[in-house]
NUZA-456431 format. One record per residue (C-alpha): residue number from 0; x, z, y; residue in one letter. Coordinates in Angstrom, 3 decimals. Example, Ala and Ser with C-alpha at 12.3 -4.5 7.8 and 13.67 -1.06 7.14 Angstrom:
REM residues 2
ATOM gutor     east       up    north pator
ATOM     0   12.300    7.800   -4.500     A
ATOM     1   13.670    7.140   -1.060     S
END
This chain:
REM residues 260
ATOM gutor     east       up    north pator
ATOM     0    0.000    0.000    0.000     X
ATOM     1    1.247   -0.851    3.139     X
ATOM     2    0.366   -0.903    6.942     X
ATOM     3    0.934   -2.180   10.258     X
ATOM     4    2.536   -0.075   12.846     X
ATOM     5    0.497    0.921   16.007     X
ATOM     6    3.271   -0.610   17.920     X
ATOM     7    2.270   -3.770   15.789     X
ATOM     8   -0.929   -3.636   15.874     X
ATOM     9   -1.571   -4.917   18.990     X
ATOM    10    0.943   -7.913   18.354     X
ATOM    11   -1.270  -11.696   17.755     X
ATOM    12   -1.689  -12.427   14.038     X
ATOM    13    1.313  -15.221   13.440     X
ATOM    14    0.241  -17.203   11.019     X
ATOM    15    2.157  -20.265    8.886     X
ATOM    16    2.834  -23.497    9.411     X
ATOM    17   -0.332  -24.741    7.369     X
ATOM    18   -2.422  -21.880    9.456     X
ATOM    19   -2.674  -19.429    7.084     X
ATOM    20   -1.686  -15.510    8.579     X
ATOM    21    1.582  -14.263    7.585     X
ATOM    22    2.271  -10.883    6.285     X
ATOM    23    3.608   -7.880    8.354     X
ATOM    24    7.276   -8.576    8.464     X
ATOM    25    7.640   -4.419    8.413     X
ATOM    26    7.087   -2.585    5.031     X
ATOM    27    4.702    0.782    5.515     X
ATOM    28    3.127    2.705    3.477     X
ATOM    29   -0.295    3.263    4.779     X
ATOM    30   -2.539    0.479    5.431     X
ATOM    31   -2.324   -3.489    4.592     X
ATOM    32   -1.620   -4.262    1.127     X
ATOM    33    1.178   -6.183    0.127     X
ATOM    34    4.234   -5.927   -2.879     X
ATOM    35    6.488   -6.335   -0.281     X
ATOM    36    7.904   -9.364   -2.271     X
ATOM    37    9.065  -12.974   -1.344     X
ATOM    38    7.709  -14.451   -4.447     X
ATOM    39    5.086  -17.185   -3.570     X
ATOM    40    2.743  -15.290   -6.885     X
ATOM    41    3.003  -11.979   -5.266     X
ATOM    42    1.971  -13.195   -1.541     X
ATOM    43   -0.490  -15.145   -3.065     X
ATOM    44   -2.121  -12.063   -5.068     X
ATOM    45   -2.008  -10.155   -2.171     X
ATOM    46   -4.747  -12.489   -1.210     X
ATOM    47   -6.731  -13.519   -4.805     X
ATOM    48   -6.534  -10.626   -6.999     X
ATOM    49   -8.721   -8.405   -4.959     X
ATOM    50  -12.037   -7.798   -6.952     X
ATOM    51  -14.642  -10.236   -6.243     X
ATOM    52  -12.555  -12.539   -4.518     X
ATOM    53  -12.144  -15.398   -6.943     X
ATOM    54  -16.098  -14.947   -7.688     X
ATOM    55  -16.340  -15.694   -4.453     X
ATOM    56  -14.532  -18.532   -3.594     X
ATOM    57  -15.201  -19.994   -6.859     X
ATOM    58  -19.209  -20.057   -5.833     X
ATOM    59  -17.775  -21.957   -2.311     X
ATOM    60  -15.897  -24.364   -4.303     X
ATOM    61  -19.374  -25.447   -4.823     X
ATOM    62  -20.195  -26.469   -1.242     X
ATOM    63  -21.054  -24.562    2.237     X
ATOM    64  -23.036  -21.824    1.501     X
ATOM    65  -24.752  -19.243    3.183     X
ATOM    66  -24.218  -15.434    2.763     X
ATOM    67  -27.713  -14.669    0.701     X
ATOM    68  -26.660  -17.662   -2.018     X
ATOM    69  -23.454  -15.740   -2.119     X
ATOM    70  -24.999  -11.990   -2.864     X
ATOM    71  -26.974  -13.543   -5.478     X
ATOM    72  -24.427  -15.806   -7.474     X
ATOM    73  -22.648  -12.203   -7.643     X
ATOM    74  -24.567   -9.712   -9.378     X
ATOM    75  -23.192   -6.371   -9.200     X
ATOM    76  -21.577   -6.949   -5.627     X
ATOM    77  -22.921   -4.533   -2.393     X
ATOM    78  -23.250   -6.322    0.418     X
ATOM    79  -20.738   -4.396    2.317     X
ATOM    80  -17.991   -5.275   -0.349     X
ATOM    81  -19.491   -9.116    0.394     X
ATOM    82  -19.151   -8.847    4.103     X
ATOM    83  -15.801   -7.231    3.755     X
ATOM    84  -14.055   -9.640    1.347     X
ATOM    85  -15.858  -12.482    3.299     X
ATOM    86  -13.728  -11.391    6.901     X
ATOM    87  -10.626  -11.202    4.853     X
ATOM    88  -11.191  -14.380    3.506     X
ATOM    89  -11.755  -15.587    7.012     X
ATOM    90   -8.862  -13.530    8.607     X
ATOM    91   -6.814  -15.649    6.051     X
ATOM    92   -7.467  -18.635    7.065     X
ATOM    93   -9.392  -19.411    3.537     X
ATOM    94  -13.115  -19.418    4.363     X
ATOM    95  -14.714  -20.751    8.134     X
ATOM    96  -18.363  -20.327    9.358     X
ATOM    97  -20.394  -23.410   10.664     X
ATOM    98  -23.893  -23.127   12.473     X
ATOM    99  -26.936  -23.576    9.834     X
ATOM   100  -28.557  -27.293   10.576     X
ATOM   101  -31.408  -25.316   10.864     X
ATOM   102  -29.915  -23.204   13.768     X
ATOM   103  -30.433  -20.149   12.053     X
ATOM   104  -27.815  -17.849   11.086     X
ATOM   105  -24.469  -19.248    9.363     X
ATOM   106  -23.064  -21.668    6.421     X
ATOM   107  -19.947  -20.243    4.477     X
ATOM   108  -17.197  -23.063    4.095     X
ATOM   109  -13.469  -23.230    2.825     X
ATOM   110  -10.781  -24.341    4.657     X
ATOM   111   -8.348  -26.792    3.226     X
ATOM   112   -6.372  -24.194    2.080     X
ATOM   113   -9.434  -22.534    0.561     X
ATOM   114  -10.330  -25.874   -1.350     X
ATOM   115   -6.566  -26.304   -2.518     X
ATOM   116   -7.682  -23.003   -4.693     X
ATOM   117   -9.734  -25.100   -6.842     X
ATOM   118   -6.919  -26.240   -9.571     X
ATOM   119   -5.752  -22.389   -9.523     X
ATOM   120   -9.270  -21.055  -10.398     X
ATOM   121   -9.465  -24.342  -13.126     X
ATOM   122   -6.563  -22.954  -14.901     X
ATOM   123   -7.758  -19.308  -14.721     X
ATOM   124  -10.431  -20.386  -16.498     X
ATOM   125   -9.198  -22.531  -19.026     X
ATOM   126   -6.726  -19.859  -19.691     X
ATOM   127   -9.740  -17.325  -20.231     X
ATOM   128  -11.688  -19.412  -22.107     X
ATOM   129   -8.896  -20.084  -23.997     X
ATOM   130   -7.727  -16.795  -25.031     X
ATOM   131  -10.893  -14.492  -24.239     X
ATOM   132  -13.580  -13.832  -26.487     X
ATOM   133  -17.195  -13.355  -24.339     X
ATOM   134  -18.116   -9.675  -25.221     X
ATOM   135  -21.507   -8.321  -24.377     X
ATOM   136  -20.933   -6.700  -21.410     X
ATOM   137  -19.720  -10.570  -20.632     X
ATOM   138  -23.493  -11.919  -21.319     X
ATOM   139  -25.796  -10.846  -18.523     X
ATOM   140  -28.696  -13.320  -19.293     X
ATOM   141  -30.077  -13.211  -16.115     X
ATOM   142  -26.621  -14.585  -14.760     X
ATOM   143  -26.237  -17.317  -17.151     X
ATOM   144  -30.319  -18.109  -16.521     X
ATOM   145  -29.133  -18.194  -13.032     X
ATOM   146  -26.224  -20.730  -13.716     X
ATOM   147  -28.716  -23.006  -15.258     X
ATOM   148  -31.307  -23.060  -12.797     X
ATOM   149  -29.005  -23.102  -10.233     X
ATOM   150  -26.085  -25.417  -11.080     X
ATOM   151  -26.526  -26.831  -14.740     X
ATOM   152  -30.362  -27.793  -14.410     X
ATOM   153  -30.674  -31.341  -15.541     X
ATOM   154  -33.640  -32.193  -13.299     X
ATOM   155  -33.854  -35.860  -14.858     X
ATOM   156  -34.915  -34.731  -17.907     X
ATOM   157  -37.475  -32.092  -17.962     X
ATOM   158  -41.007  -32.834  -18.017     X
ATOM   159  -43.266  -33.998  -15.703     X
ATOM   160  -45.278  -31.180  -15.581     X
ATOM   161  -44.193  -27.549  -14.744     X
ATOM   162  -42.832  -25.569  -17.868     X
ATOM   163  -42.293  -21.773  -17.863     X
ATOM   164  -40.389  -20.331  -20.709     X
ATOM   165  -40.107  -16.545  -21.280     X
ATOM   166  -36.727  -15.356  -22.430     X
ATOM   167  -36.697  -12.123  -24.344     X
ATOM   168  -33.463  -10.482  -25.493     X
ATOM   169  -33.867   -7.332  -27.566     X
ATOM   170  -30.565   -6.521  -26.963     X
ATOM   171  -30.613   -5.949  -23.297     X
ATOM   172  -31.986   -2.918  -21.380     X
ATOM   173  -35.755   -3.150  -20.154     X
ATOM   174  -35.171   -3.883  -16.947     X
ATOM   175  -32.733   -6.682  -18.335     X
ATOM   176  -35.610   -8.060  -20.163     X
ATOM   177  -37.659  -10.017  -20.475     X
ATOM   178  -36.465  -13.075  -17.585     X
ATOM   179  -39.198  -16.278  -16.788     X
ATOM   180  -37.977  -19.479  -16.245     X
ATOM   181  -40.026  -22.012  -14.425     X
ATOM   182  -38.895  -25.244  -14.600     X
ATOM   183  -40.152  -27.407  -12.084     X
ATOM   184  -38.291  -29.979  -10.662     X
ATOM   185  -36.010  -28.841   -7.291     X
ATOM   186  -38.876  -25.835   -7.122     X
ATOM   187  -37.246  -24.367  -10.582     X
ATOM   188  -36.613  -20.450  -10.484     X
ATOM   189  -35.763  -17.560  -12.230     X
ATOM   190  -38.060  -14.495  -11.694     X
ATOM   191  -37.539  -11.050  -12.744     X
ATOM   192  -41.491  -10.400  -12.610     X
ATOM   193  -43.937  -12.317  -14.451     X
ATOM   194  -44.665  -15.447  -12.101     X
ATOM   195  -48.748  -15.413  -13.362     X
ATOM   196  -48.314  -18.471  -14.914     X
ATOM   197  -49.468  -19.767  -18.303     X
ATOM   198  -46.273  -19.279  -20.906     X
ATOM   199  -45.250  -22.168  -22.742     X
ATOM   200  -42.695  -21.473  -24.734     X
ATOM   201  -40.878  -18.295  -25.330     X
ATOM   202  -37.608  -17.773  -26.441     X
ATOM   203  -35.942  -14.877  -27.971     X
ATOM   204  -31.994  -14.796  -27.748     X
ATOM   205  -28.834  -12.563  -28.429     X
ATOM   206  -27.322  -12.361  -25.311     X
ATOM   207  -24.245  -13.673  -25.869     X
ATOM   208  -25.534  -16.280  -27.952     X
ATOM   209  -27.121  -17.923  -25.337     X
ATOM   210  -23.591  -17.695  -23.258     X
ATOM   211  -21.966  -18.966  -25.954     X
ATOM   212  -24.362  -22.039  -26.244     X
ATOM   213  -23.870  -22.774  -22.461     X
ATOM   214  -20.132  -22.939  -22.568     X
ATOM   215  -20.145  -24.562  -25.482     X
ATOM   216  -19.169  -22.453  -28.250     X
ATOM   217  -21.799  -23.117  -30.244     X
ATOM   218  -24.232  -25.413  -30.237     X
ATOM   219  -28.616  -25.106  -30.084     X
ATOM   220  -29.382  -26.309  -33.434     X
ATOM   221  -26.829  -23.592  -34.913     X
ATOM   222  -28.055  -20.664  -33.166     X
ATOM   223  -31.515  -21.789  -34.193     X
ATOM   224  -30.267  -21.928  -37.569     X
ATOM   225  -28.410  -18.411  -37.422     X
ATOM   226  -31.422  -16.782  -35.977     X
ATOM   227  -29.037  -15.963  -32.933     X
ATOM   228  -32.052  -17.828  -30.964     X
ATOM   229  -35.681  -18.083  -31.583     X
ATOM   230  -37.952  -20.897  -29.495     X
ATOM   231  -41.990  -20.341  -30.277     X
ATOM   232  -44.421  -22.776  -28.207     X
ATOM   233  -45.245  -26.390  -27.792     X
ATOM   234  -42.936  -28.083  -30.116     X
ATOM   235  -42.124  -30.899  -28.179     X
ATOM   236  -41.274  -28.709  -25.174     X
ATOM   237  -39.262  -26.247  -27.922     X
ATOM   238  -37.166  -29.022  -28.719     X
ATOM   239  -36.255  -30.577  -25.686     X
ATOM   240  -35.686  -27.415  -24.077     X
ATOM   241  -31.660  -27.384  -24.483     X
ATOM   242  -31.487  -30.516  -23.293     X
ATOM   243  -32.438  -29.646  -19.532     X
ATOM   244  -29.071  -27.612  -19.461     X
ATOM   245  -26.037  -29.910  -18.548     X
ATOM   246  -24.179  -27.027  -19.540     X
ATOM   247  -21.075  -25.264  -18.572     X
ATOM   248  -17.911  -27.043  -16.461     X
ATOM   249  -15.889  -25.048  -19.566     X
ATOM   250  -18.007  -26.878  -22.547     X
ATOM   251  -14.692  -29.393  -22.862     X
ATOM   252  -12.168  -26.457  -22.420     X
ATOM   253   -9.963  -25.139  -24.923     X
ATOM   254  -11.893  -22.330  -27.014     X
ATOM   255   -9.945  -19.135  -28.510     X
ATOM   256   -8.192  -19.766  -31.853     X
ATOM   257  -10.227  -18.930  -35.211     X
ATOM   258   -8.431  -16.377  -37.061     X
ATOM   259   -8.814  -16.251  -40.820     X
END
């Protein structure tokens, strides 16, 4: 842990060539964190391996944003943690606001710099999918629902008609459980409260079997087959349901080794 000196303080922020801020140039103990080191990994980390921070620019590698799309593509994070990591980010030179077209409020951007992250988080995550097995506590079904609606929804190729599908997991507290889904086009949603519509199919999943199925682990037909996922309902519907996910960006990546 280390800080800047009073004296210091009131100095302007320097920042790099490429306009990101430089560190302090003094080592203290009691304030800004940094190892103190030249290496390029540990100035870097100073930056990135702060919690939440590569959740959060990896949701802005997805576009400009605004700040209530942010709190809810990270379950889990307070929204003063949000705000905070958000100004560092910006102090950084990593993330810029823009004006809403609307004129209301603000849209969450990277910079250049910010984008140039993208590779870095791709081989983060080809590393962990890689060498990481997805554990329970990895399988919040109301994320991955989220993921689906939200990034992986093939809107092409659901129905014409709106379909809501009720996804029960046994294995997940009550309040966890059960989730709707309402697929409908660019009005699809996830709702944590029944949306009093008619339910046409239901489906009854192991949590981590459905987060295996959207990265690609394993595919529908198996889980069906295993039990790992149950689909009741119209049968037509039941059977084209998997194919409205486009599934994860990690379905081609490298999966852990099978030991035997």
């Amino acid at each position: 842990m280390f800080a800047v000196r009073s004296s210091d303080a009131r100095r302007p922020r320097s920042r790099t060539r490429n306009g990101l801020e430089t560190g302090s140039a003094r080592r203290d103990t009691r304030g800004v964190k940094t190892y103190g080191q030249y290496c390029p990994i540990a100035r870097a980390s100073e930056i990135l391996a702060q919690r939440w921070t590569p959740i959060i620019v990896r949701d802005l590698l997805s576009g400009p944003t605004t700040y209530s799309k942010l709190a809810d593509g990270a379950p889990g994070l307070s929204r003063t943690l949000l705000t905070t990591r958000l100004r560092e980010l910006q102090r950084v030179g990593l993330v810029e606001t823009t004006p809403r077209p609307s004129g209301k409020g603000s849209l969450y951007r990277l910079t250049g710099a910010g984008e140039d992250l993208g590779d870095v988080l791709l081989a983060i995550g080809n590393w962990g999918e890689r060498w990481l097995e997805v554990a329970p506590e990895h399988a919040d079904p109301g994320f991955v629902l989220d993921s689906w609606c939200n990034r992986y929804l093939a809107t092409d190729k659901l129905p014409q008609r709106r379909v809501v599908a009720r996804f029960d997991f046994p294995d997940q507290p009550k309040r966890g459980s059960p989730l709707w889904f309402i697929f409908d086009g660019d009005k699809s949603e996830v709702c944590r409260k029944p949306p009093g519509f008619e339910e046409d199919l239901i489906v009854t999943a192991e949590s981590v079997a459905l987060a295996e199925w959207h990265l690609g682990r394993t595919e529908w037909v198996h889980a069906l087959h295993q039990e790992r996922i149950q689909v009741t309902g119209f049968p037509r519907l039941a059977k084209s349901l998997p194919t409205w996910n486009r599934r994860s960006n990690w379905i081609d990546a490298e999966h852990p080794p099978v030991h035997t």
